[in-house]
C-alpha positions as CSV (number, residue, x, y, z in Angstrom):
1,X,107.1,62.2,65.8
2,X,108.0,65.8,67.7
3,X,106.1,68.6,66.4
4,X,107.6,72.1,68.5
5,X,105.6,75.0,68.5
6,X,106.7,78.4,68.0
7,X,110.1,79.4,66.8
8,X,111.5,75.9,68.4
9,X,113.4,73.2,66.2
10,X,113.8,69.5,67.0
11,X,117.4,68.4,66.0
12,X,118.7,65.2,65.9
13,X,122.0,64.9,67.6
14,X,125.3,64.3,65.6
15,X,128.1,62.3,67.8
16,X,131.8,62.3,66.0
17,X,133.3,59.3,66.9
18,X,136.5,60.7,67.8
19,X,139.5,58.6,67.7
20,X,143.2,59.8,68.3
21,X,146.2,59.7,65.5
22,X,147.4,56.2,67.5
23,X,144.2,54.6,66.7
24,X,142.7,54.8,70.4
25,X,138.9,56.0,70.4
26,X,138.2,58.7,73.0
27,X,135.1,57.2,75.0
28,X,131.7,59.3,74.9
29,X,132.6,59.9,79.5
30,X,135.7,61.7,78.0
31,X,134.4,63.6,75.2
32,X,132.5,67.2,75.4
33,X,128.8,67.0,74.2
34,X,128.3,67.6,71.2
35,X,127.0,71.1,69.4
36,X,126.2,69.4,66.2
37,X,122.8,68.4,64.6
38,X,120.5,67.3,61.7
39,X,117.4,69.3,61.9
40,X,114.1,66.7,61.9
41,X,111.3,69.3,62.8
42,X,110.4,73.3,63.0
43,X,107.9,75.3,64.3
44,X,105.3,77.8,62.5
45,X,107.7,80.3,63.5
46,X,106.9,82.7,66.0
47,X,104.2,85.8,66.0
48,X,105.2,89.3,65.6
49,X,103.4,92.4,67.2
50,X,101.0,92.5,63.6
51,X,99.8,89.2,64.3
52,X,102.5,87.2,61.3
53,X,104.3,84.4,61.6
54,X,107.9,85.2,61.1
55,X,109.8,82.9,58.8
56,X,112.7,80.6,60.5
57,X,115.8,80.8,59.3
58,X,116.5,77.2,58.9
59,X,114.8,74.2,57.3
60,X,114.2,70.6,58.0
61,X,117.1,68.9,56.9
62,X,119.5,71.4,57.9
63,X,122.9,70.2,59.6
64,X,123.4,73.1,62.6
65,X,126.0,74.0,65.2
66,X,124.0,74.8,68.6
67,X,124.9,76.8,72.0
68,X,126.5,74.0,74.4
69,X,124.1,73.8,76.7
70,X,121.1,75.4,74.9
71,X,117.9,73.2,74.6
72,X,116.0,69.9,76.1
73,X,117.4,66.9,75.5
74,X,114.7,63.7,75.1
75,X,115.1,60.2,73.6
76,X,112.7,58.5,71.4
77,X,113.1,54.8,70.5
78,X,116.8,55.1,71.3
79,X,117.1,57.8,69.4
80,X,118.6,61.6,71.0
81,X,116.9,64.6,69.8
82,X,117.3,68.3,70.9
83,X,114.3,70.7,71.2
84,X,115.7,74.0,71.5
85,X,114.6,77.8,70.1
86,X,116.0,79.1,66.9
87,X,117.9,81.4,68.2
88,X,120.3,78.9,69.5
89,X,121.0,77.5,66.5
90,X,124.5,79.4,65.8
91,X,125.4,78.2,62.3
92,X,124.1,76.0,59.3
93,X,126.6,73.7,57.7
94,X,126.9,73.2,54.7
């Protein structure tokens, strides 16, 4: 698995399968990407000018709404994940 350092979180990416009110579904070359995810993995946080860790503000398990184009993208056995800082994480859902 993806361990991050720092104050970086490794999300897994949530695609909605969109589909219209006629029944037609929207293919993924027509659809924004999306800004939704399942956080898998966190940093220790990062250091503050005393030397601490400072606590994140989200935990593993966590389903958040990210910046659009914030983070790194990767795939691992098929799988899309997101490694992006904290700070990009906008919202928790819950």
């Amino acid at each position: 698995m993806i361990k991050p350092l720092g104050d970086r979180i490794v999300i897994k990416v949530i695609e909605d399968t969109e589909q219209t009110s006629g029944g037609i579904f929207i293919p993924d070359s027509a659809k924004e990407k999306p800004q939704k995810g399942e956080v898998v993995a966190i940093g220790l946080g990062k250091l503050n000018d005393k030397g601490e860790r400072e606590p994140l503000d989200v935990k593993t398990g966590d389903v958040v709404l990210y910046a659009k184009y914030a983070g790194t993208d990767i795939k691992v056995d098929g799988v899309e994940y997101k490694i992006l800082s904290v700070k990009d994480a906008l919202a928790v859902i819950e």
